[in-house]
C-alpha positions as CSV (number, residue, x, y, z in Angstrom):
1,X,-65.3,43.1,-19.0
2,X,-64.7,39.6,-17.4
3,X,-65.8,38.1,-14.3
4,X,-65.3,35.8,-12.1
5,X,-68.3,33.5,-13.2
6,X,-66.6,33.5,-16.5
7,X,-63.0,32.1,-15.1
8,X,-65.3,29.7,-12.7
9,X,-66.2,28.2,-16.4
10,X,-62.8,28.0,-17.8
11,X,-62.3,25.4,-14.7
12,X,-65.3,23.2,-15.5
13,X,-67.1,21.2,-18.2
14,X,-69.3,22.4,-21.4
15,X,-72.2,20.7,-19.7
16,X,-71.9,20.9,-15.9
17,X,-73.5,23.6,-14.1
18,X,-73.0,25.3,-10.8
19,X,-76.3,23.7,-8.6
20,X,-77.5,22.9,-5.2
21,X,-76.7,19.5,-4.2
22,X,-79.9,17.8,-3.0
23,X,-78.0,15.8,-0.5
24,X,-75.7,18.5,1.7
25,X,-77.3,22.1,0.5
26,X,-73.9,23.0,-1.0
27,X,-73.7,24.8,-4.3
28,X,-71.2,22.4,-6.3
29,X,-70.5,22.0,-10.6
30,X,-72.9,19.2,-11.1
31,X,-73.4,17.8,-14.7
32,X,-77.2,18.0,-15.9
33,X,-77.7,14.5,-15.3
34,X,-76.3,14.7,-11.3
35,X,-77.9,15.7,-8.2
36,X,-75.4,15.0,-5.4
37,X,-72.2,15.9,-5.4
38,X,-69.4,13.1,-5.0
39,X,-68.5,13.7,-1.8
40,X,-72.6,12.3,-0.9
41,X,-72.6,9.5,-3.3
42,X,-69.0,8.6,-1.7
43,X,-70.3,5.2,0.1
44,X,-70.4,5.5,4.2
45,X,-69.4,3.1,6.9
46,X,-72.1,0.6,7.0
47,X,-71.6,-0.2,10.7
48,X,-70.6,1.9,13.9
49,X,-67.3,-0.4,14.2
50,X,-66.7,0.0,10.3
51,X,-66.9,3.9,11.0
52,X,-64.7,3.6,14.6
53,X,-62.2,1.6,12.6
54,X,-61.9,5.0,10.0
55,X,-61.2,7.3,13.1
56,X,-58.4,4.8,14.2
57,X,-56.5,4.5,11.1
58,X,-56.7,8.2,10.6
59,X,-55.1,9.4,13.7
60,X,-52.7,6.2,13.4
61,X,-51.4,7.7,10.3
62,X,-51.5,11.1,11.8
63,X,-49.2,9.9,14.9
64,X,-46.7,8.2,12.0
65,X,-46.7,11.7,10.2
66,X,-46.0,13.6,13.5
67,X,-43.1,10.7,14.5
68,X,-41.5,10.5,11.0
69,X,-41.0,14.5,11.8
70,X,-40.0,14.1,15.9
71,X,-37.8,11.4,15.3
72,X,-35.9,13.2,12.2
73,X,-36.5,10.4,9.6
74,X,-37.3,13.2,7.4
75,X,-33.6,15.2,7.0
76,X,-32.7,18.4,5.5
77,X,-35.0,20.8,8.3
78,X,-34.6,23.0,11.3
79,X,-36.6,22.5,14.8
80,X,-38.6,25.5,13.8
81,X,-39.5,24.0,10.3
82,X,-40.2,20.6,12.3
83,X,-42.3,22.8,14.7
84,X,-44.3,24.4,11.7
85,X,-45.3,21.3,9.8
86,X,-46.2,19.5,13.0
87,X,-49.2,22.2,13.7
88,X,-49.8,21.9,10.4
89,X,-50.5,18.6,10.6
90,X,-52.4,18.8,13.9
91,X,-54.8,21.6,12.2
92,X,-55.3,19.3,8.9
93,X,-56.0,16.1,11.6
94,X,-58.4,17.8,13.5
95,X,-61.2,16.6,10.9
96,X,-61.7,13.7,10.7
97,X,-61.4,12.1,6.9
């Protein structure tokens, strides 16, 4: 009888196995060769003003995504639907990327 593991190994490669990043803890498919996970070898802000700079532009291009849907540059969608994808957005901007 299949199981989940088994569809889990449709989705990744011959040699990567499921393993405990060494960076974050989280159990990710790593290839043998890998110990972090890309999200920690993804380079970081090398200064506190590089890293303030990141928070800025994201919520910039939040406020743009929530005005293109205000101001009705986007056609074609009721005040409810407007309504819906602006929580959306406010519940995806609430981490900062």
């Amino acid at each position: 009888m299949p199981k989940v593991v088994d569809a889990a190994r449709v989705t990744t490669r011959d040699n990567t196995v499921w393993r405990t990043c060494t960076s974050c803890s989280e159990l990710k498919p790593l290839l043998d060769d890998i110990e972090r996970c890309a999200e920690c070898t993804a380079p970081k802000p090398s200064t506190a003003a590089e890293a303030g700079w990141q928070v800025a532009k994201h919520y910039a291009e939040l406020v743009g995504r929530i005005s293109a849907w205000t101001d009705e540059k986007i056609p074609g969608f009721s005040d409810t639907e407007r309504l819906a994808q602006i929580r959306r957005l406010l519940e995806d901007g609430k981490a900062v990327k």
